[in-house]
C-alpha positions as CSV (number, residue, x, y, z in Angstrom):
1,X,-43.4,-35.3,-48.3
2,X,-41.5,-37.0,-45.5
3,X,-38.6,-37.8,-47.8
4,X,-38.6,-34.2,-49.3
5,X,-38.3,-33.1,-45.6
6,X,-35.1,-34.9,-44.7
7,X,-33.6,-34.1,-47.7
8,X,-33.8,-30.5,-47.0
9,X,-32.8,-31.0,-43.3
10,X,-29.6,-33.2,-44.7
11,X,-29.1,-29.9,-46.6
12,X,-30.0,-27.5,-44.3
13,X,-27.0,-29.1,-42.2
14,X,-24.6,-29.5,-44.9
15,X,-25.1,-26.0,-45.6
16,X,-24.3,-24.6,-41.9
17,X,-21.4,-27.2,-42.0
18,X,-20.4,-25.1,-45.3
19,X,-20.2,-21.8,-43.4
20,X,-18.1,-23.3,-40.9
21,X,-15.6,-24.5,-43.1
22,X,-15.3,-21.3,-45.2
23,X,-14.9,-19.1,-42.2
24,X,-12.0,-21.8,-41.1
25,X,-10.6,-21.3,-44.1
26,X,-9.8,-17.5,-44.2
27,X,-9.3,-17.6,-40.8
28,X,-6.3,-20.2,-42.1
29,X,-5.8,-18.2,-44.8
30,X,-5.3,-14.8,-42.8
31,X,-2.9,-16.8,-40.3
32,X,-1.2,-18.4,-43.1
33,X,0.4,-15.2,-44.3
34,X,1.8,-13.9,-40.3
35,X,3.3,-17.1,-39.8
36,X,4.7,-17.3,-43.3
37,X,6.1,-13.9,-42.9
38,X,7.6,-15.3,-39.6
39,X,9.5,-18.3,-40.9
40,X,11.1,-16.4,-43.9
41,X,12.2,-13.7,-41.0
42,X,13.7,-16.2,-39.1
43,X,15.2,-18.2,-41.9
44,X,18.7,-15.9,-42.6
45,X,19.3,-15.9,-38.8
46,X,19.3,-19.7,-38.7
47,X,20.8,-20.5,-42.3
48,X,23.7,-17.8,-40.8
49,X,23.9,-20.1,-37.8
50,X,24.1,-23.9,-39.9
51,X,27.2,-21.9,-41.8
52,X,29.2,-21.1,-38.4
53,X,28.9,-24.7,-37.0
54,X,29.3,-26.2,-40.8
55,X,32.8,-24.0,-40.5
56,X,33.2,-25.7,-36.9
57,X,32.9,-29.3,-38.3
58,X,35.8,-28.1,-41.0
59,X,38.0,-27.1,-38.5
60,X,40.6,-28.7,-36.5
61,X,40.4,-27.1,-33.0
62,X,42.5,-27.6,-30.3
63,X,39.5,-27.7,-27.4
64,X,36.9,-30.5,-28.5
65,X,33.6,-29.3,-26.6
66,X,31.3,-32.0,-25.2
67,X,28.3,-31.5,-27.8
68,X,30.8,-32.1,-30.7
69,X,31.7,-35.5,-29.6
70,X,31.9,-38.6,-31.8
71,X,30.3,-41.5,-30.6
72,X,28.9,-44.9,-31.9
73,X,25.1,-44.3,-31.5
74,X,23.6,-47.0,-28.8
75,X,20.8,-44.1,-28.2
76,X,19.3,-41.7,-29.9
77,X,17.2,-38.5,-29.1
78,X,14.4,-36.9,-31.2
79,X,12.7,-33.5,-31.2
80,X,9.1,-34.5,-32.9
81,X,7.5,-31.3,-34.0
82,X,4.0,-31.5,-34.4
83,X,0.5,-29.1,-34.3
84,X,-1.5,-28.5,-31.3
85,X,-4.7,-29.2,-33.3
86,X,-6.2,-31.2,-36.2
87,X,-8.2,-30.6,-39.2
88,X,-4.9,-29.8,-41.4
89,X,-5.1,-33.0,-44.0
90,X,-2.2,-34.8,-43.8
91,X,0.0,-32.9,-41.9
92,X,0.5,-34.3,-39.1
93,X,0.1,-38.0,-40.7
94,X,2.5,-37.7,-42.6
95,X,5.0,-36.6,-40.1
96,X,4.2,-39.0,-38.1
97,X,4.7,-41.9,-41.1
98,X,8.4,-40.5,-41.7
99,X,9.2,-41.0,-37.5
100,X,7.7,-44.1,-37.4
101,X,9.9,-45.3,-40.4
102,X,13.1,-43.7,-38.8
103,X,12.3,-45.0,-35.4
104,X,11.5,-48.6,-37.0
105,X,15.4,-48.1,-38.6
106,X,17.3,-47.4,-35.4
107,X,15.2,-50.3,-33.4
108,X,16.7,-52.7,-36.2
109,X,20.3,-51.4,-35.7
110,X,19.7,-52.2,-31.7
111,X,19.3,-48.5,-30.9
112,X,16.9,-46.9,-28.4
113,X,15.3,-44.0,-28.7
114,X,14.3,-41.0,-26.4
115,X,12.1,-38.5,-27.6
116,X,11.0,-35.2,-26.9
117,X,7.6,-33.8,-28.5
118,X,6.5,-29.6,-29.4
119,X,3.0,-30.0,-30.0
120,X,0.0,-31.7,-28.8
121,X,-0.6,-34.4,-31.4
122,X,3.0,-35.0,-31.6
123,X,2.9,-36.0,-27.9
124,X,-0.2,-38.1,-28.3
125,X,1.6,-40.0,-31.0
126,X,4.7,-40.5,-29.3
127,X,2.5,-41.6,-26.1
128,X,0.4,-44.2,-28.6
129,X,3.7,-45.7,-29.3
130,X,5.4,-46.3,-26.3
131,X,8.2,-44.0,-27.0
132,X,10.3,-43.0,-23.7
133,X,9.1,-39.0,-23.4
134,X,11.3,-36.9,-22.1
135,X,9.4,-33.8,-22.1
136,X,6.5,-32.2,-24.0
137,X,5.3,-28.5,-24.7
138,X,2.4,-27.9,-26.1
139,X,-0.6,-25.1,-26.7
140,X,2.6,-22.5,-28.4
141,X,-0.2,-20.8,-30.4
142,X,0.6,-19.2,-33.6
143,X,3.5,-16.9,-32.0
144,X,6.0,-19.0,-30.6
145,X,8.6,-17.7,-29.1
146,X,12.3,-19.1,-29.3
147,X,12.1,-18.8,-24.7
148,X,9.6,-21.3,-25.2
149,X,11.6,-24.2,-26.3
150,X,14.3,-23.5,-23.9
151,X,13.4,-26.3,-21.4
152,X,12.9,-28.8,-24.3
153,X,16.4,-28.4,-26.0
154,X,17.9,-28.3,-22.5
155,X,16.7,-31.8,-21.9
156,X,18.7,-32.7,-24.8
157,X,21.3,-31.4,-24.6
158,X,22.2,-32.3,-20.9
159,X,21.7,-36.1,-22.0
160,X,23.7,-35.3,-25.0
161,X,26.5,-33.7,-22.6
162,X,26.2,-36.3,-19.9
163,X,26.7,-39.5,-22.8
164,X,22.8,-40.8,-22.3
165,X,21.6,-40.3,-26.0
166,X,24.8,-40.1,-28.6
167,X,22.8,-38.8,-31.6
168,X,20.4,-35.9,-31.2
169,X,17.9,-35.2,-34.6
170,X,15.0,-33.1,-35.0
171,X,12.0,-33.8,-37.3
172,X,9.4,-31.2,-38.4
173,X,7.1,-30.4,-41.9
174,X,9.2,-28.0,-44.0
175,X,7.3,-24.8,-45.9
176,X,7.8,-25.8,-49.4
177,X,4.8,-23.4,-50.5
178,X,1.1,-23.4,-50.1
179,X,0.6,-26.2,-51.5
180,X,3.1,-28.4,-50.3
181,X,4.5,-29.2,-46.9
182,X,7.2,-32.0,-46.5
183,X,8.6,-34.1,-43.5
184,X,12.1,-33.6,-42.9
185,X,15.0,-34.5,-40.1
186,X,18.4,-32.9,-39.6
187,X,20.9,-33.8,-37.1
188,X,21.9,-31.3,-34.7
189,X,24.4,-33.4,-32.7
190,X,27.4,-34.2,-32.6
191,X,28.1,-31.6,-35.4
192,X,28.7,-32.6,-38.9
193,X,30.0,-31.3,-41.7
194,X,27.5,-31.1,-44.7
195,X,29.0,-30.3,-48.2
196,X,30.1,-26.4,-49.0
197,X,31.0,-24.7,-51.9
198,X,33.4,-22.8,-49.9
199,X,36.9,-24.2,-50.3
200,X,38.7,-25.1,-47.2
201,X,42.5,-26.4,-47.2
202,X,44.8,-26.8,-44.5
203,X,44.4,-26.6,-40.7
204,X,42.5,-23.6,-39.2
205,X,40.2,-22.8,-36.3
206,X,38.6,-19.6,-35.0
207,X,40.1,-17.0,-32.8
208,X,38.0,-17.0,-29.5
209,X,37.6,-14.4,-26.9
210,X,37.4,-14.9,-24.0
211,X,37.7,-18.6,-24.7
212,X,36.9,-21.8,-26.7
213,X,35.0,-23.1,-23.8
214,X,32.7,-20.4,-23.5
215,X,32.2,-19.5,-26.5
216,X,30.9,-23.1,-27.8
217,X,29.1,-23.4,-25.1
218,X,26.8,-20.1,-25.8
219,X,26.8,-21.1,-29.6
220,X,26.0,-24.7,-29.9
221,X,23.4,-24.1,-27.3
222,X,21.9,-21.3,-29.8
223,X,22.6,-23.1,-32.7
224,X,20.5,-26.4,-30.5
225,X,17.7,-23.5,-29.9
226,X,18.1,-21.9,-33.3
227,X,17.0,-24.9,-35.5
228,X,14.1,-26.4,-33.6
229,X,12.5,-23.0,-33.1
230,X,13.0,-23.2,-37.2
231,X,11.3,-25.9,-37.1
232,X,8.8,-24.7,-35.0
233,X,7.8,-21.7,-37.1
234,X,8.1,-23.4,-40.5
235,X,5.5,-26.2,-38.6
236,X,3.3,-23.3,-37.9
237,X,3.4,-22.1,-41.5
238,X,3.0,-25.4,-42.8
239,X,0.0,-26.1,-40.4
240,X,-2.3,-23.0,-41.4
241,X,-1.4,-23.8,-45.4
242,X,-2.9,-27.1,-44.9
243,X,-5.5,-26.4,-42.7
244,X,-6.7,-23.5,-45.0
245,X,-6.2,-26.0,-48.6
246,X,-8.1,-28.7,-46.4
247,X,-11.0,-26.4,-45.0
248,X,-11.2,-25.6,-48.9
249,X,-10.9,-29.0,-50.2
250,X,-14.0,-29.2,-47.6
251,X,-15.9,-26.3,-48.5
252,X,-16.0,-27.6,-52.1
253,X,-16.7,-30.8,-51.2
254,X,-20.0,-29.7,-48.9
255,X,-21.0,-27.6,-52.0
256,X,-20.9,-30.8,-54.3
257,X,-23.1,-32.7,-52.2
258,X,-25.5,-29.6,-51.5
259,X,-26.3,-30.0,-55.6
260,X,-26.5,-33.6,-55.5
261,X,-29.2,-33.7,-52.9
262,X,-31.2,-30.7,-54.4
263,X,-31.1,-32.7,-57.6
264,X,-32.6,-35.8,-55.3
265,X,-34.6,-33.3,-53.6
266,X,-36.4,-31.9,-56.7
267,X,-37.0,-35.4,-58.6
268,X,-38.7,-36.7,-55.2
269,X,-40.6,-33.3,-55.5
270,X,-41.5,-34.1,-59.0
271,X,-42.4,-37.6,-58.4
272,X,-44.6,-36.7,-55.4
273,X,-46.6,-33.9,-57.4
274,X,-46.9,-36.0,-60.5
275,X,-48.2,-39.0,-58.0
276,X,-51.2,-36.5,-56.4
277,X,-52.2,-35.2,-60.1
278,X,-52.7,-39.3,-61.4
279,X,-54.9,-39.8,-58.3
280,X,-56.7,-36.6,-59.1
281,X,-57.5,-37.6,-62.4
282,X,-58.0,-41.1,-61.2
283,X,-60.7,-40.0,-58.3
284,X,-62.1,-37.3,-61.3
285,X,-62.4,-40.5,-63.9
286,X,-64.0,-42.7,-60.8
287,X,-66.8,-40.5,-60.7
């Protein structure tokens, strides 16, 4: 029964392959619930953060800092956060799709882009495209820390401060829940003002101490810091959900074709035995 015997190697190997995937799974699974415990930690801190500089873009202060400057963008910078490895579905695809779309939007408005990638496969993909990389960090693993992305955000912001890029965005996968992860992009300078419920009339700024200058300078560079290490720890989140629905999707999937082929694997059994009785009875009739 040589077809009987690679049918049971096929699932021999589909089997192990089956194992593989299950144990990837809780392994996602497991990590999945740290990092999601992360992101929702680090969430108040940087929603507390978004409100100050939302106030900032309200107000009407006498000292302009150089990071809040209004310019007509001629060049734009991006922070693409990505994952370090692959086997997460769509992830990372579809990441990917939403730069390639807002990159494709600025190059039709005449505007050139730098970028600057977190993650592996987010720096293979901006490399595959030609795009002018600034920097790259990679290999974070599944506790980043916000010192980490230090030297990437100071790239940034030094062009930003110096008049090389006159937009600065990040784009990352947002934690919806386990089941659904989605691309988004924010703008983190020049500050803007997004809508608030808060009512605001009339001029008004902050009282500084010791001074405007300092000040903004220690909290845009935060608030800089603050959002793309966000975005790095919702990434994370979203990663190990995807990898672990994915490694299931896969598990399930092995187990379908496991019952296929023993279906295949006991009619060619069935056939082959029902083949050597007829040429029993046929040699036992012969004689």
């Amino acid at each position: 029964m040589a077809v009987g015997k690679e049918i049971r190697t096929k699932i021999s190997s589909i089997k192990n392959t089956q194992k593989i995937t299950r144990a990837m799974e809780m392994v996602a699974a497991s990590k999945m619930r740290k990092t999601k415990d992360r992101m929702q930690a680090t969430r108040p801190y940087s929603k507390k953060m978004c409100q100050i500089i939302n106030h900032l873009a309200h107000a009407n202060p006498e000292y302009k800092h150089a990071l809040m400057a209004q310019r007509e963008p001629k060049r734009v910078g991006v922070i693409v956060i990505g994952s370090d490895r692959g086997l997460c579905g769509g992830l990372n695809a579809n990441l990917f799709r939403t730069v390639l779309v807002e990159i494709q939007k600025w190059k039709n408005s005449g505007i050139e882009i730098d970028a600057c990638a977190v993650g592996g496969k987010a720096a293979s993909f901006l490399s595959m495209i030609n795009a002018n990389l600034l920097g790259h960090i990679a290999k974070l693993g599944d506790t980043p820390h916000q010192h980490d992305i230090i030297g990437i955000t100071k790239i940034m912001l030094d062009a930003f401060s110096q008049g090389e890029i006159d937009r600065l965005y990040v784009i990352n996968n947002e934690f919806v829940n386990t089941m659904t992860q989605k691309p988004v992009m924010q703008q983190l300078l020049p500050v803007i003002a997004y809508e608030t419920d808060e009512v605001i009339n009339g001029r008004w700024d902050y009282l500084y101490e010791p001074g405007a200058k300092e000040v903004l300078d220690h909290l845009l560079t935060r608030y800089v810091e603050s959002i793309v290490y966000q975005g790095l720890v919702e990434n994370n989140a979203c990663e190990q959900a995807a990898r672990m629905v994915a490694m299931k999707s896969a598990s399930d999937n092995a187990g379908n074709i496991i019952k296929e082929l023993q279906l295949v694997y006991n009619k060619a059994r069935q056939a082959a035995i029902t083949q050597e009785i007829s040429e029993i009875v046929a040699g036992a009739a012969a004689v």
